[in-house]
Biopython code that builds the backbone (N, CA, C, O; Angstrom):
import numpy as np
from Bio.PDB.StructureBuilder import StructureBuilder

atoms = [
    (1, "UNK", "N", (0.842, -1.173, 0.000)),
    (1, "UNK", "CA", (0.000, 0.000, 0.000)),
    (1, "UNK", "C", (0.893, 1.244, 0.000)),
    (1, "UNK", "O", (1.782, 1.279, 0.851)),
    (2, "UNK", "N", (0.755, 2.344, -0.915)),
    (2, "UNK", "CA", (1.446, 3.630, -0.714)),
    (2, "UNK", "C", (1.026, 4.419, 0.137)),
    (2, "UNK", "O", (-0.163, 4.562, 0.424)),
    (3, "UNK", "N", (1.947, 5.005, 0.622)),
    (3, "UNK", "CA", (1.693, 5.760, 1.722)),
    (3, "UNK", "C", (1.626, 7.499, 1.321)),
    (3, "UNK", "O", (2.702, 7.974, 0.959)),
    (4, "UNK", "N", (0.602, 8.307, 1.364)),
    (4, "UNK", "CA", (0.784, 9.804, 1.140)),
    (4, "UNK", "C", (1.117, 10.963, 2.351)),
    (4, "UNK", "O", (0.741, 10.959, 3.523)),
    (5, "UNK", "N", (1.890, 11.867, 1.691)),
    (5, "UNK", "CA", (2.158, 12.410, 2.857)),
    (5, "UNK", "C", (1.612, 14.088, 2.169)),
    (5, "UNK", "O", (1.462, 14.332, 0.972)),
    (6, "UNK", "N", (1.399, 15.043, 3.306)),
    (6, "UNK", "CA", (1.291, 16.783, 2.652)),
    (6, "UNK", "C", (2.038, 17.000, 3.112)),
    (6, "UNK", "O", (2.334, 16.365, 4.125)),
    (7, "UNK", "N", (2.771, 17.984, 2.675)),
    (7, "UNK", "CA", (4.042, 18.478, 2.674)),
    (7, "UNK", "C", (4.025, 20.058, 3.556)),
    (7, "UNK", "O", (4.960, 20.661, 4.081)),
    (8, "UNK", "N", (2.520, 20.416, 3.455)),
    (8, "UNK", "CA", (1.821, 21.545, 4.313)),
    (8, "UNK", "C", (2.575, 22.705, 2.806)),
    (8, "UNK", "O", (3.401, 22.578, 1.902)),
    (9, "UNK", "N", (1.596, 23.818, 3.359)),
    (9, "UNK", "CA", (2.021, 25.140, 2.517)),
    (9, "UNK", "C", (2.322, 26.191, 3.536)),
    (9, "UNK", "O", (1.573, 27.133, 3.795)),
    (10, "UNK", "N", (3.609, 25.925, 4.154)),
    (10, "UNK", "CA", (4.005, 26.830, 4.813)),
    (10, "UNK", "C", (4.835, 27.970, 3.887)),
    (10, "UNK", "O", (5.425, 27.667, 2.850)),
    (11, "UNK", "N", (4.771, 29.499, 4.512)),
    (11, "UNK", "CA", (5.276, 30.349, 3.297)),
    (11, "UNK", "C", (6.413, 31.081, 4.059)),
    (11, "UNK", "O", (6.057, 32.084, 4.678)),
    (12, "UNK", "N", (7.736, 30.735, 4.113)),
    (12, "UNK", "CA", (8.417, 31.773, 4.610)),
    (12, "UNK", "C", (7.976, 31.923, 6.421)),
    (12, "UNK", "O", (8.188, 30.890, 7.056)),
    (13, "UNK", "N", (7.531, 32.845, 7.044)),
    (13, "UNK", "CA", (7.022, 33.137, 8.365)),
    (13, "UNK", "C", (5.660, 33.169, 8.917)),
    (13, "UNK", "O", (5.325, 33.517, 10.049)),
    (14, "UNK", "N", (4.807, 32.688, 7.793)),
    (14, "UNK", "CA", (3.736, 32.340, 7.654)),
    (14, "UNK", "C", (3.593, 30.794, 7.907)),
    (14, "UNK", "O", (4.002, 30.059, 7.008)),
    (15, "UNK", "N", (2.967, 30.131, 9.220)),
    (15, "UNK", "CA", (2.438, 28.939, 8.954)),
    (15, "UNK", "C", (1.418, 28.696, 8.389)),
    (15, "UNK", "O", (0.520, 29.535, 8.316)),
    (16, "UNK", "N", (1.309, 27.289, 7.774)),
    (16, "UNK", "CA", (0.156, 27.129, 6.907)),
    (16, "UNK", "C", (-0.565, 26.030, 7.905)),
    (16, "UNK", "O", (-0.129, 25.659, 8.995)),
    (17, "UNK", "N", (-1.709, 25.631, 7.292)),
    (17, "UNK", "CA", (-2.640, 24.519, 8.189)),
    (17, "UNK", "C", (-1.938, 23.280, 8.924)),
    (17, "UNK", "O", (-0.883, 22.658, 8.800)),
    (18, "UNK", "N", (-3.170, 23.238, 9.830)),
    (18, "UNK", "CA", (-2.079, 21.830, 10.230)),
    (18, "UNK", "C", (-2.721, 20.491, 9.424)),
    (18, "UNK", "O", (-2.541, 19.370, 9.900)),
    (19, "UNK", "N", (-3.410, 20.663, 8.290)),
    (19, "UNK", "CA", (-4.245, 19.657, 7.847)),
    (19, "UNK", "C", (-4.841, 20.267, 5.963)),
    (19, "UNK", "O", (-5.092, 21.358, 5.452)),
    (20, "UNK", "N", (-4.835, 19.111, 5.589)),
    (20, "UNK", "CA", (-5.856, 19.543, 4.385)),
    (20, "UNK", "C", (-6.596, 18.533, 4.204)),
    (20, "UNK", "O", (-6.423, 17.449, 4.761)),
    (21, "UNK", "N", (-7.574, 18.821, 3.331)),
    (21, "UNK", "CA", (-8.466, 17.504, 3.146)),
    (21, "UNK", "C", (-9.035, 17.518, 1.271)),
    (21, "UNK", "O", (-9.882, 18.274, 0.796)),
    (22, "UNK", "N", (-8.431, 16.693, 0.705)),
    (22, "UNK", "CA", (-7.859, 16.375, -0.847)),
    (22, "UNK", "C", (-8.365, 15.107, -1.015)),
    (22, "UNK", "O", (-8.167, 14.307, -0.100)),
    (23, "UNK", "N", (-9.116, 14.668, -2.212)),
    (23, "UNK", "CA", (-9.419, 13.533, -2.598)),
    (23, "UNK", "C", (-10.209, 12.662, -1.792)),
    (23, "UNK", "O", (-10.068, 11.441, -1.855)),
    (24, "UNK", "N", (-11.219, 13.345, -0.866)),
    (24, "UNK", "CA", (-11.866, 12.830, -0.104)),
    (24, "UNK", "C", (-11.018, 12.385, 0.845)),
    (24, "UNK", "O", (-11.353, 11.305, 1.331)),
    (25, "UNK", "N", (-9.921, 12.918, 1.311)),
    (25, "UNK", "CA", (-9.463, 12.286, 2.640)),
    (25, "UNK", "C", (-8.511, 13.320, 3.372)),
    (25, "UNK", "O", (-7.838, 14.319, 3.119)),
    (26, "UNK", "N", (-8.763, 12.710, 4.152)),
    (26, "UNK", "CA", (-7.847, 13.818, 5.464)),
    (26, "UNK", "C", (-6.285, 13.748, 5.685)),
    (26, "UNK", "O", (-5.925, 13.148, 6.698)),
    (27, "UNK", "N", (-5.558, 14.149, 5.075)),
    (27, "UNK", "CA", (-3.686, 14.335, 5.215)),
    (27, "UNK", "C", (-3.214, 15.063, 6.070)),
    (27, "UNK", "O", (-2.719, 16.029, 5.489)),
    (28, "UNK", "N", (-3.008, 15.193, 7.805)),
    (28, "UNK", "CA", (-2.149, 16.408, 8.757)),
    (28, "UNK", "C", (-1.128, 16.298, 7.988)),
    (28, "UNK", "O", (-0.871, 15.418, 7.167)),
    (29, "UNK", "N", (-0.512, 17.278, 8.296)),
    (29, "UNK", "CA", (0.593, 17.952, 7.670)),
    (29, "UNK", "C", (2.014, 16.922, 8.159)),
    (29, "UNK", "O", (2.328, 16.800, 9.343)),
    (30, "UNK", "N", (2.627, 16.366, 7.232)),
    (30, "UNK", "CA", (3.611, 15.684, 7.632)),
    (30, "UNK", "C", (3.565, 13.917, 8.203)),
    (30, "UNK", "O", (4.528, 13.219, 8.521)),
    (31, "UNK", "N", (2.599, 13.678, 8.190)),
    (31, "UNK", "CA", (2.111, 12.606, 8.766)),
    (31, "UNK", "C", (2.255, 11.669, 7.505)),
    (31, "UNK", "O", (2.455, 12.413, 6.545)),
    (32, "UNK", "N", (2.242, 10.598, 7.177)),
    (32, "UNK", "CA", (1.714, 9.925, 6.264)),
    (32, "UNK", "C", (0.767, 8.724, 6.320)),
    (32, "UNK", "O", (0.800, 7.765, 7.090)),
    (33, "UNK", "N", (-0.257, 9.055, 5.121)),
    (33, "UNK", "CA", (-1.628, 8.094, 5.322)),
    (33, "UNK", "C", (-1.959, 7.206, 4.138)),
    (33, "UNK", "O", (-2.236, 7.473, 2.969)),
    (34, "UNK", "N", (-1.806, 5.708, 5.015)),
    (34, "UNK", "CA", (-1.872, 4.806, 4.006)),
    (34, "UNK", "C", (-2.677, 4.489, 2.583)),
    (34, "UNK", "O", (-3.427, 3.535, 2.789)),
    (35, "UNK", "N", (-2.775, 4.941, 1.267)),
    (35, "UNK", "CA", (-3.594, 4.653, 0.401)),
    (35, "UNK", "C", (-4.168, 3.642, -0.518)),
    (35, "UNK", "O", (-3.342, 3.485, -1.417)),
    (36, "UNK", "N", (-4.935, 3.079, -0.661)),
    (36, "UNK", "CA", (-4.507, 2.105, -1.618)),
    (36, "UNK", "C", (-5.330, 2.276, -3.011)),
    (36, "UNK", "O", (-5.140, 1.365, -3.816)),
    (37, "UNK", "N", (-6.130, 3.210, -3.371)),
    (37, "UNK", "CA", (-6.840, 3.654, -4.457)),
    (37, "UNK", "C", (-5.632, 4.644, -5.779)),
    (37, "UNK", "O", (-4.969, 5.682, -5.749)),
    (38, "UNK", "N", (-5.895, 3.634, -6.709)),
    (38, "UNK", "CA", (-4.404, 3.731, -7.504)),
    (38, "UNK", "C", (-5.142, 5.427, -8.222)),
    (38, "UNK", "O", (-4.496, 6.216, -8.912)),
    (39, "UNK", "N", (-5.756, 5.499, -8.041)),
    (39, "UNK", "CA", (-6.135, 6.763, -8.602)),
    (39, "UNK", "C", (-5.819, 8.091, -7.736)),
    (39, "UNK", "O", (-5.004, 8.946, -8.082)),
    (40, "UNK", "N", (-6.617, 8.128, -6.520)),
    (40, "UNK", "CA", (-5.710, 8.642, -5.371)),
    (40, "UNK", "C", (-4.082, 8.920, -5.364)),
    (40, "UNK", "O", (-3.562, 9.979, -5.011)),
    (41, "UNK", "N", (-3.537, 7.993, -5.731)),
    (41, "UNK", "CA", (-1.985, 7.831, -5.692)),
    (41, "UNK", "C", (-1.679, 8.409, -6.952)),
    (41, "UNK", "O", (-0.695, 9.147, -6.987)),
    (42, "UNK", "N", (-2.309, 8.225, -7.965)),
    (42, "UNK", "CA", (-1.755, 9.190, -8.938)),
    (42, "UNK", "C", (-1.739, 10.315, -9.678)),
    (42, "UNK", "O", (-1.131, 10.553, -10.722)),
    (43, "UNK", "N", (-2.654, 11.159, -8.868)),
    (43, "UNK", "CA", (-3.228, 12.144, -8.605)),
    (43, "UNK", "C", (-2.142, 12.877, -7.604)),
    (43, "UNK", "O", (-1.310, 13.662, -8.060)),
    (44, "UNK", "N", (-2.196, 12.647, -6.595)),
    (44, "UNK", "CA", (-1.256, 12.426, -5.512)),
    (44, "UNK", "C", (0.704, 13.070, -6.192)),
    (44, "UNK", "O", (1.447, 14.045, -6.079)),
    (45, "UNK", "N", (0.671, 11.775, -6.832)),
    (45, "UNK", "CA", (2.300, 11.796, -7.540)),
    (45, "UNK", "C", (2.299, 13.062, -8.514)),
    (45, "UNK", "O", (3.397, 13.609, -8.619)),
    (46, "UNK", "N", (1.175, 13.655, -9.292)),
    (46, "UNK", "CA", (1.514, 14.737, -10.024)),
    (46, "UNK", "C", (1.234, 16.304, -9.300)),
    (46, "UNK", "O", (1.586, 17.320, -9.898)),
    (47, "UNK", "N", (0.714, 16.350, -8.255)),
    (47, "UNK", "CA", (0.628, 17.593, -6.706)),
    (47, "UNK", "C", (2.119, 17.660, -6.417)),
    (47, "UNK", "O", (2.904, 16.718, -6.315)),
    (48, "UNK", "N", (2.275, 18.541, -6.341)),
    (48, "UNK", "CA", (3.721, 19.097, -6.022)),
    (48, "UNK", "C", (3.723, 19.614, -3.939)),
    (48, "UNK", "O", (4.623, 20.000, -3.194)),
    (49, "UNK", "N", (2.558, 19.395, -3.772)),
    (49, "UNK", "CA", (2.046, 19.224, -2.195)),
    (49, "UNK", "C", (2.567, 18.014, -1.600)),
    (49, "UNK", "O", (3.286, 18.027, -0.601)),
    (50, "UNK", "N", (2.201, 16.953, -2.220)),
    (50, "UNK", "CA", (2.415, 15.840, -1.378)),
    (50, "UNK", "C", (3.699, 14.929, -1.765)),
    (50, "UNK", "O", (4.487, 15.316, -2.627)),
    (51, "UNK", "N", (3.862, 13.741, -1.105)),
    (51, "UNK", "CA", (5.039, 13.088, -1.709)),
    (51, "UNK", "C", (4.137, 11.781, -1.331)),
    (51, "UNK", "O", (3.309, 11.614, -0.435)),
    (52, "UNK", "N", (4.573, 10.994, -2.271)),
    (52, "UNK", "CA", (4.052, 9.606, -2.468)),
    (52, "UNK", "C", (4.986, 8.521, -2.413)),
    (52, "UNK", "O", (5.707, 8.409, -3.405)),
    (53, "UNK", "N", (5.131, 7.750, -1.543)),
    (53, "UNK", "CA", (5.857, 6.449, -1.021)),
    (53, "UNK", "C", (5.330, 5.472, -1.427)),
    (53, "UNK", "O", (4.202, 5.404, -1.916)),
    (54, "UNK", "N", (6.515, 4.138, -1.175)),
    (54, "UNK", "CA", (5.769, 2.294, -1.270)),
    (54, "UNK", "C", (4.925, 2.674, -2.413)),
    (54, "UNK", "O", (4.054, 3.273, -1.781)),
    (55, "UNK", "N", (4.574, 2.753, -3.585)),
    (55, "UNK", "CA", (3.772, 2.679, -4.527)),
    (55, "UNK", "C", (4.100, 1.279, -5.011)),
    (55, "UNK", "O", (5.265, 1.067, -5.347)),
    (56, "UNK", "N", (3.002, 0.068, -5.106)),
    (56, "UNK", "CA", (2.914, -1.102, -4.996)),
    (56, "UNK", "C", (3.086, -0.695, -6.846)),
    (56, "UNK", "O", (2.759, 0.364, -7.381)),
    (57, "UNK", "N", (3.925, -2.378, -7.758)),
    (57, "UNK", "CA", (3.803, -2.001, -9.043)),
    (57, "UNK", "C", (5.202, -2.890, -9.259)),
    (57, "UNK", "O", (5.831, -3.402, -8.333)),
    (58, "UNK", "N", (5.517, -2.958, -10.516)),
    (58, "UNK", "CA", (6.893, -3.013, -10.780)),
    (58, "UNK", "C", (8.267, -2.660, -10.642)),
    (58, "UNK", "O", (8.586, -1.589, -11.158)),
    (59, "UNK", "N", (9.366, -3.475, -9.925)),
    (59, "UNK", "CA", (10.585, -3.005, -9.210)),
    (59, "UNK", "C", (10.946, -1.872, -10.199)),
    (59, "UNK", "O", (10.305, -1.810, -11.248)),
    (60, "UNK", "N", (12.010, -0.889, -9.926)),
    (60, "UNK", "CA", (12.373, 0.021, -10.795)),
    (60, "UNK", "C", (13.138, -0.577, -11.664)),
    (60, "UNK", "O", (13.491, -1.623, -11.119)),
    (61, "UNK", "N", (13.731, -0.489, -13.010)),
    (61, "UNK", "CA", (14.823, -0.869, -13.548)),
    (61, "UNK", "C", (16.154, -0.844, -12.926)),
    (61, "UNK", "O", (16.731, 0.172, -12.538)),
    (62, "UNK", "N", (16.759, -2.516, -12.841)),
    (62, "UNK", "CA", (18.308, -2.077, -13.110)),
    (62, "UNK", "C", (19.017, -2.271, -13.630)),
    (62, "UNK", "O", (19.060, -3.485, -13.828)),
    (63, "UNK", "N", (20.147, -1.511, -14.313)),
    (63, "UNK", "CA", (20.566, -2.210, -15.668)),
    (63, "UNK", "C", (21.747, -3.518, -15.371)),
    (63, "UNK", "O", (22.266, -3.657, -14.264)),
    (64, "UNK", "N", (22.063, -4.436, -16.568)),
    (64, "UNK", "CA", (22.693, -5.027, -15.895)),
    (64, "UNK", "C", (24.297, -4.715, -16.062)),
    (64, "UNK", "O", (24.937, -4.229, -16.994)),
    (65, "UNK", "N", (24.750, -5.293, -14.520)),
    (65, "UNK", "CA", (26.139, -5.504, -14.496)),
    (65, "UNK", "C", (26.865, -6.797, -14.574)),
    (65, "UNK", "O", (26.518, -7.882, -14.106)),
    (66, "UNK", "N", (28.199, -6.420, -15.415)),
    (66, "UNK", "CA", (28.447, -8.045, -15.491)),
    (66, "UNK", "C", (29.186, -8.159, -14.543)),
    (66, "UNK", "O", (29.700, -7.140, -14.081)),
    (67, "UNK", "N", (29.536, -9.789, -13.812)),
    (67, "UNK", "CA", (30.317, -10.024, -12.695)),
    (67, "UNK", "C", (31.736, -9.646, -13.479)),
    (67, "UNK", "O", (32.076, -9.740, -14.658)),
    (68, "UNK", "N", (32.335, -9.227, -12.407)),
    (68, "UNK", "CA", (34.165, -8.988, -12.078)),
    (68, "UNK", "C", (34.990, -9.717, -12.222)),
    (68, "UNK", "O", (36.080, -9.551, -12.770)),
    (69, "UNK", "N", (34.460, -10.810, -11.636)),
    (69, "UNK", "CA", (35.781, -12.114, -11.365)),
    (69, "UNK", "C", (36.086, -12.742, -12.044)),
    (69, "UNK", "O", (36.961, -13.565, -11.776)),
]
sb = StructureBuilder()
sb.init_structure("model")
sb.init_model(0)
sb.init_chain("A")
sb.init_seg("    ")
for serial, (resi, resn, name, xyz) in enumerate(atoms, 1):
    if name == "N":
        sb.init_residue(resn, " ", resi, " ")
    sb.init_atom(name, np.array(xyz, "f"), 0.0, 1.0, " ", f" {name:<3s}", serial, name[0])
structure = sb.get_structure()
């Protein structure tokens, strides 16, 4: 399950909320809340607010290396 987090909109000396509420759900600021609605999550990944973790899916690429020895 991915986990979302808000990143809060604090401005300089200005605090911002301690909470928002996005996509039908409730994110405190800094906290992260488990998601599992792949739509949610990718919605989520293109907000420059939040950061999106564990996103369940295919390992990343790695390229290969050949052995040394």
């Amino acid at each position: 399950m991915a986990k979302i987090t808000w990143k809060g909109e604090d401005d300089g000396d200005n605090p911002g909320p301690s909470f928002t509420k996005c996509f039908d759900m409730k994110f405190p600021k800094g906290q992260a809340v488990e998601v599992a609605d792949r739509d949610i999550i990718r919605r989520a990944q293109r907000n420059q607010f939040f950061e999106v973790t564990g996103v369940p899916g295919r390992p990343p690429k790695v390229d290969h290396v050949e052995d040394q020895n």
